[in-house]
C-alpha positions in Angstrom: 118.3 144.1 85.2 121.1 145.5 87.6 120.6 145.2 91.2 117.7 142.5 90.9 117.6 139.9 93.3 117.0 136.2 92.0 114.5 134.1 94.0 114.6 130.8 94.3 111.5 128.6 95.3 110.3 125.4 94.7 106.8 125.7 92.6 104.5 123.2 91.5 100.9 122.7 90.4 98.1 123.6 87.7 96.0 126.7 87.0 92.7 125.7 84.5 91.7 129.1 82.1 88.6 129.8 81.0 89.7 130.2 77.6 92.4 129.6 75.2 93.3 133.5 75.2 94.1 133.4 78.7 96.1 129.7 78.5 98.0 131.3 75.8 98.7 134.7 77.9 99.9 132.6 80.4 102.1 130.5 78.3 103.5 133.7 76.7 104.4 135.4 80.2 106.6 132.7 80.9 108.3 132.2 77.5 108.9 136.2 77.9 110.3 135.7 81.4 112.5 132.8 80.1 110.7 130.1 82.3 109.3 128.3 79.0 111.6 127.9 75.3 109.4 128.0 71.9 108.9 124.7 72.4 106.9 125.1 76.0 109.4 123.4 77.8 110.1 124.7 81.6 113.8 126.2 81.8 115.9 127.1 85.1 118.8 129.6 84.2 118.8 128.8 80.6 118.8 125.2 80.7 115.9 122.6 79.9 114.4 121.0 82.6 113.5 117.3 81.8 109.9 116.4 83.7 109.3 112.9 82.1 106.7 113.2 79.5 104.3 115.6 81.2 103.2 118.4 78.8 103.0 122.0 79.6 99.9 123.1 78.3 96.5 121.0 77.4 94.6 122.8 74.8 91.8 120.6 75.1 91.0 121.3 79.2 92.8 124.8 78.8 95.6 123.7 81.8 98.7 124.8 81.7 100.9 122.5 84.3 104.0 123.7 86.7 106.0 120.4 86.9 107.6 120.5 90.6 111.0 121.7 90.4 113.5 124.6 91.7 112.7 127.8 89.6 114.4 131.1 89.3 112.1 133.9 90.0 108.5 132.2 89.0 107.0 132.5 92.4 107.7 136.2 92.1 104.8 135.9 89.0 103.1 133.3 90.0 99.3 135.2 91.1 100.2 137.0 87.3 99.6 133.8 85.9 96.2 133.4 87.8 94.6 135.8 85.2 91.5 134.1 83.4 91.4 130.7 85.7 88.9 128.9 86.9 90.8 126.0 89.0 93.7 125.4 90.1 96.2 125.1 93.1 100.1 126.4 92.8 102.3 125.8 95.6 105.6 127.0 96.4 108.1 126.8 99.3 111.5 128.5 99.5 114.7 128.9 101.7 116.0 131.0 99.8 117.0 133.7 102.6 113.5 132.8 104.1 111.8 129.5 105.2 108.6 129.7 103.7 105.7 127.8 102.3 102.6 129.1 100.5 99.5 127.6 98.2 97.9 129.7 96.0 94.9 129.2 94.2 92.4 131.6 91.9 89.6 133.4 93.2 86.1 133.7 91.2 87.2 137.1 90.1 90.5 135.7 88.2 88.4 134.4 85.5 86.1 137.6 84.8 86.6 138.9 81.5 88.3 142.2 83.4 88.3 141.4 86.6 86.6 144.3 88.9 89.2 143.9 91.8 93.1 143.2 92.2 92.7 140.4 94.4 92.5 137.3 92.4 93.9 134.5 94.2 93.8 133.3 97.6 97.2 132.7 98.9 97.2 130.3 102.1 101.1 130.8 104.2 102.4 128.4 106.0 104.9 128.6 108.6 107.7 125.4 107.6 108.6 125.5 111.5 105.1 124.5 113.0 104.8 122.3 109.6 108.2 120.6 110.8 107.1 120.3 113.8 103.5 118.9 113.5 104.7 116.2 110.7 107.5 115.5 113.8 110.6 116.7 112.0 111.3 118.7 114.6 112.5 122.1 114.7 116.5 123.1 114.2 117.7 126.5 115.2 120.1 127.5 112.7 122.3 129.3 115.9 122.6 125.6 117.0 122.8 123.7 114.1 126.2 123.0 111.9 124.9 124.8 107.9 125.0 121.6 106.2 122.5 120.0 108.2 120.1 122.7 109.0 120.1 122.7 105.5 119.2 119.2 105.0 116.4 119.8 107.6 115.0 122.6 105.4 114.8 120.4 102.5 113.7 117.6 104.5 110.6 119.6 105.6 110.1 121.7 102.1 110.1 118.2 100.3 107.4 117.1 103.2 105.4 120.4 102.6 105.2 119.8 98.8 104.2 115.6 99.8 101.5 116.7 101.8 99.8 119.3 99.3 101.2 119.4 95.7 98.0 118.9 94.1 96.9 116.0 92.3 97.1 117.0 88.2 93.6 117.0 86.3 92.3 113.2 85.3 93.7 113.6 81.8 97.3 114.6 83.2 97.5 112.6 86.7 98.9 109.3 84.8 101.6 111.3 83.6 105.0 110.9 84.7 106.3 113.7 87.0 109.5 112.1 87.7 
């Protein structure tokens, strides 16, 4: 993969199939793309990424779950991952060479048998500075501002942006730990 450029972006959230087939797609796209090991467990660069006890996938409400953490090229897939879905809200929010928030969740084509359109989700973007500044974190100009604490600013207001709407898990999976 010469000349690629990685992405990095902070994902979270759920997407609900309407059948196993298309949980199972889903779960296979992202164990060929090295973001899930045999064993369904989320990886960033190789490693295992610990999430408490929260499972990746429940067979039995057909969910497969996007613990919140810093991945490597998943929100570069993520509308892929949409195919067959019913429910469910993924949001991601990066600065990596941007400053950018987005939520994306399925539209009722994504979970036609062969959907009769390419648009499939609905993806809401949100601009972090007027976030930043409506939650009153106020705005840093990165002309103005030493690196190290713009930077903390940007994760100040991506960890605000993921507060305010990471969705709540299904019933089933909300009493899970996430930390």
């Amino acid at each position: 993969m010469e000349g690629v450029v990685s992405f990095y972006a902070t994902v979270a959230g759920y997407i609900q199939y309407r059948t196993l087939a298309f949980l199972e797609a889903a779960v296979g796209r992202l164990q060929t793309g090295g973001w899930l090991d045999d064993r369904q467990r989320w990886r960033v660069d190789g490693y295992v990424v610990e999430h408490g006890r929260v499972e990746t996938t429940d067979t039995d409400q057909l969910v497969l779950v996007i613990p919140p953490g810093l991945y490597r090229n998943l929100a570069r897939i993520t509308t892929r991952l949409f195919v067959g879905a019913t429910d469910g809200v993924v949001v991601i929010s990066s600065t990596d060479g941007c400053f950018d928030g987005w939520i994306e969740r399925p539209l009722p084509a994504a979970a036609e048998p062969t959907p009769s359109t390419d648009a499939i989700t609905s993806i809401d973007a949100v601009d972090l500075e007027a976030f930043a500044r409506e939650s009153g974190l106020g705005v840093k100009r990165f002309e103005r501002t030493p690196p190290d604490e713009y930077a903390a600013w940007q994760d100040r207001v991506c960890l605000a942006f993921h507060d305010t709407f990471d969705p709540p898990f299904p019933p089933d999976l909300a009493d899970q730990n996430l930390d």
